[in-house]
N, C-alpha and C positions, 0 to 999 in steps of 0.2 A: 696869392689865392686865399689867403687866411683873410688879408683883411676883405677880398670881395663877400664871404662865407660870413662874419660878422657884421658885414654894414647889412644885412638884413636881419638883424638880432637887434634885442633893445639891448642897449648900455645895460640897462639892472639885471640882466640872464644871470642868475649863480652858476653856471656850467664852463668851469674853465678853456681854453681857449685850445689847448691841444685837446682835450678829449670834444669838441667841436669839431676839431678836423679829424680825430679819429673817426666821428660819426657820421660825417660827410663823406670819405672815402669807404666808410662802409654801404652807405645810398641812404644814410638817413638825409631826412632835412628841417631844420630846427625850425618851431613854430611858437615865437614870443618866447616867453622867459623860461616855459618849462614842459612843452609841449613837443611833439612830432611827429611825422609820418615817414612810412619807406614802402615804398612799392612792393607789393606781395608778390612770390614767382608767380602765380596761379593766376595772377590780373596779366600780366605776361605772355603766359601761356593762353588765356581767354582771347586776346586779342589776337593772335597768331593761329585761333581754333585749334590749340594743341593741348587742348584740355580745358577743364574745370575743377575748381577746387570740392572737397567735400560737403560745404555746406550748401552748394547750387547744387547736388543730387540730392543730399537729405532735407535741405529746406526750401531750395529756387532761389537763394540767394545768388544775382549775376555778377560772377566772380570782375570782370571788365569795367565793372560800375561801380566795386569796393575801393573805400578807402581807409586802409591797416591807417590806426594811428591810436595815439599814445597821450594825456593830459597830465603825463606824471612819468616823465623822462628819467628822472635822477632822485625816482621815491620807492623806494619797496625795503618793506620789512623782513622778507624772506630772500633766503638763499640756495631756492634750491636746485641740488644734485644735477638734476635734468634740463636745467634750464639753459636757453642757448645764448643768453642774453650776457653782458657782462653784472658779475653778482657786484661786483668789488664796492658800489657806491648804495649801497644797502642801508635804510635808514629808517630809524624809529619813528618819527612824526615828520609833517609837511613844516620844509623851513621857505623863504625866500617869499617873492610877489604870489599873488596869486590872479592870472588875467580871467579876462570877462569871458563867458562861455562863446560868446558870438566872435570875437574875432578869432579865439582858436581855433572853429569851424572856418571863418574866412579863410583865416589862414592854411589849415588843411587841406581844404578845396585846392586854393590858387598854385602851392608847392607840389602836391600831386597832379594835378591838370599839367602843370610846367613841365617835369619830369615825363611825364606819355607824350608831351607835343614831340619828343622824338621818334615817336615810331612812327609818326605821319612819312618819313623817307624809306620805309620798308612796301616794299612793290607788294610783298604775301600777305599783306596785313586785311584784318576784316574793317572794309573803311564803315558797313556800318556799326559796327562796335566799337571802333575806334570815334566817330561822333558822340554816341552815347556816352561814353568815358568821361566825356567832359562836363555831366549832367552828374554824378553819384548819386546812387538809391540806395548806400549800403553805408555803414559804417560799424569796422568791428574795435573795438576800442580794446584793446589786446596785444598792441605792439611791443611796449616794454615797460618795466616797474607797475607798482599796483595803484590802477585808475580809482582806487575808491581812497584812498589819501588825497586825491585832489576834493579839497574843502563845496566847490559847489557841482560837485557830480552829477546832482539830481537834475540843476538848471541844464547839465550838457547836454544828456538826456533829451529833456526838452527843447532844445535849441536842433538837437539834428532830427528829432521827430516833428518838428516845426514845420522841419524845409519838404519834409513828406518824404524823405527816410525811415529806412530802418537801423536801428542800434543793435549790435551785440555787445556786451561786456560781460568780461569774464575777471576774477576776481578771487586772489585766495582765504578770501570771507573772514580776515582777522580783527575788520574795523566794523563790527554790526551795529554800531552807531552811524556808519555813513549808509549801511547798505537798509539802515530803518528810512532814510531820507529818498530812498527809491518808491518807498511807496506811496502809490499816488504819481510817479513820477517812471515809472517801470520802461523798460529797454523793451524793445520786443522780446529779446532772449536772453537770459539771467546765466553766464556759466559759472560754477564753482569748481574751482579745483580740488577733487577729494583724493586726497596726497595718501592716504593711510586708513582705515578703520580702527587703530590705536594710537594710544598717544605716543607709544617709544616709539613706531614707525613713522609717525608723522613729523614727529622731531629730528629723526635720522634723514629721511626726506627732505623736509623744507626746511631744515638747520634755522629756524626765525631766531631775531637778535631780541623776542620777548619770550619771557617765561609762560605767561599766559594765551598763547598763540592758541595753542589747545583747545582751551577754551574759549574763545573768541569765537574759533571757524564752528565749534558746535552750538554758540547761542544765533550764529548766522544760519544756522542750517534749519534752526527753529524759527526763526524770522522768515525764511522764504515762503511757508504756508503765507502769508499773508501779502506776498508779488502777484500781480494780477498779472502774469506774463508767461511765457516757453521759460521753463525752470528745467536745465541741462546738470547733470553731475561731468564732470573731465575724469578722467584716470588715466594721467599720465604713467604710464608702466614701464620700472625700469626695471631688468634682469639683477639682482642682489640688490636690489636697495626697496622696491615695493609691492613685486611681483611674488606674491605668495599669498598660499592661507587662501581662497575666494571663496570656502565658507566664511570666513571673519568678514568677506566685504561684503558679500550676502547678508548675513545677519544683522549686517549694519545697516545696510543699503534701505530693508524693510522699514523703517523706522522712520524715514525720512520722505521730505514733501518735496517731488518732482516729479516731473513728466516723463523726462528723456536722460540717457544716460550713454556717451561716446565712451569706449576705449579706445587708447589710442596708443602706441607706441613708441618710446623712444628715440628719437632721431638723435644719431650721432653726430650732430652738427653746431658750427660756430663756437663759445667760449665754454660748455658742457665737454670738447675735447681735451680740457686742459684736467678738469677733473673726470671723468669716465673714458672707458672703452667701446673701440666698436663692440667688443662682445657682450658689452648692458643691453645691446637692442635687440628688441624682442624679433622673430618674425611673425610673418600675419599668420602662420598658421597656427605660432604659437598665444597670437594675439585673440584669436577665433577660439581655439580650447578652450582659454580661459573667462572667456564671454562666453563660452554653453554652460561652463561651470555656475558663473554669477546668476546666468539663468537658471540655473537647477534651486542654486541656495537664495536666492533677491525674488524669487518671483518677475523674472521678467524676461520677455521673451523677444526675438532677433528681428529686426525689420531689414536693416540692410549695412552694406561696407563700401569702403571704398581703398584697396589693395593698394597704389599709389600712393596713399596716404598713413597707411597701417590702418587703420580706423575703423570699429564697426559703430553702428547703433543699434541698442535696445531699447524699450520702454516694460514700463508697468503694463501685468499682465490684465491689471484692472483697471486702467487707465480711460476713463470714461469720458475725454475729449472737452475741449473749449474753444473759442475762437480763434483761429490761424490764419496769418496773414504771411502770403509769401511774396516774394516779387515778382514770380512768373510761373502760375501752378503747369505743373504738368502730370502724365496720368500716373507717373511712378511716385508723387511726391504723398504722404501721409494726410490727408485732408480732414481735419476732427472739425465738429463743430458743438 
């Protein structure tokens, strides 16, 4: 099995050859030297009409038409707390080849299309969503390690907006020298991960293997006024590690240049159970208080959730609108122009 798993890998992959089979028995699937994708549940669940994920209610993005995937496998600088990913291969700078933007998307494409051709033998299946699947209109570049250490980010960007997709990328904004090469070159939707409104929190949170991390995510935060795109905050919320103070994140929060802002909470799941408890995750009701609160102190106010996912959204209560492009408006979706 190993060797069938490598002979579609280049020779030059720096990713050792058991943690490839780790990652294939987990449902990754390796793409070139330092790339990946894994089937999302919620692309799963879209096919089978047994849901949608959160961003096809708050954006129209059609979960059945995404492709979760990753240009920076075995790169991240942080390590943090909540994350379900494996931290262990955590790294200060991009080492090894670096491939062309276009075959990584080839390659994404062909690896996830392969992997759904099995659901064509499910009788429940929606066959016309299951044709569609094979077209992608989505791509959230968000799978694992941080996409903006991959050196020509901007071109990927442009490479899946090319094919007349939409891009998400999300990003814990440590390198604002990669995230300056977005512009001009912008995702539809910009996420940042805002780990903390101080710095001892922020370091307790995302443990980065730089001193200056700190600093970095807030010269990024200052850089995004100038993204011509959906500018998202994240707040991943963990019970004893970030979930406190929501005047501090308030007060923060004002100061900053975005649109939209998710909370979300803590999932107890994957390699996060080896450092935390189920009792770090929040529930929604607990997740929703503290979203009235952000409201009360951020100035912004509640558009909508989605309980399945923990998740609510807010925005700016002054939030005066630009142009939105979704993949399939509908009447509940936020329409700014």
């Amino acid at each position: 099995m190993l060797k069938e798993i490598k002979s579609t890998i280049p020779d030059t992959c720096p990713i050792p050859e058991k943690k490839i089979r780790e990652l294939e028995n987990q449902g990754y699937r390796i793409v070139g030297n330092h790339s990946a994708i894994k089937i999302c549940g919620w692309t799963k669940n879209s096919l089978k009409d047994e849901g949608t994920c959160y961003k096809h209610k708050f954006y129209g993005i059609n979960s059945h038409r995404c492709v979760q995937m990753t240009p920076a496998l075995q790169h991240c600088n942080f390590r943090c707390w909540h994350c379900w990913r494996d931290i262990s291969t955590a790294s200060i700078k991009w080492d090894g080849p670096i491939d062309d933007p276009k075959d990584i998307i080839d390659g994404c494409i062909k690896e996830h299309v392969k992997i759904l051709q099995g659901f064509k033998g499910n009788k429940d299946i929606n066959k016309i969503k299951l044709d569609e699947m094979t077209r992608p209109m989505h791509f959230a570049v968000s799978l694992t390690g941080e996409p903006t250490m991959y050196p020509r980010i901007g071109e990927l960007i442009d490479e899946i907006k090319s094919r007349g997709s939409s891009a998400y990328i999300v990003t814990n904004g440590s390198f604002p020298e990669q995230i300056k090469k977005l512009i001009g070159h912008e995702p539809t939707q910009f996420y940042i991960t805002l780990a903390a409104p101080n710095k001892k929190m922020f370091i307790k949170d995302t443990n980065p293997l730089t001193n200056d991390a700190w600093e970095k995510f807030n010269e990024t935060l200052q850089i995004m006024k100038d993204l011509n795109c959906r500018r998202t905050l994240r707040l991943t919320l963990t019970k004893g590690i970030n979930m406190e103070n929501p005047k501090e994140y308030g007060d923060f929060i004002k100061k900053l240049h975005f649109d939209f802002i998710e909370v979300k909470g803590y999932m107890w799941v994957g390699y996060s159970r080896q450092r935390l408890k189920k009792e770090n995750m929040p529930s929604n009701d607990e997740i929703k208080e503290f979203s009235k609160k952000l409201c009360e102190y951020g100035n912004l106010k509640f558009i909508d959730e989605q309980v399945r996912s923990n998740v609510v959204l807010l925005m700016r209560e002054d939030f005066e609108g630009r142009v939105m492009l979704f993949d399939e408006p509908k009447e509940n979706l936020i329409q700014l122009s």
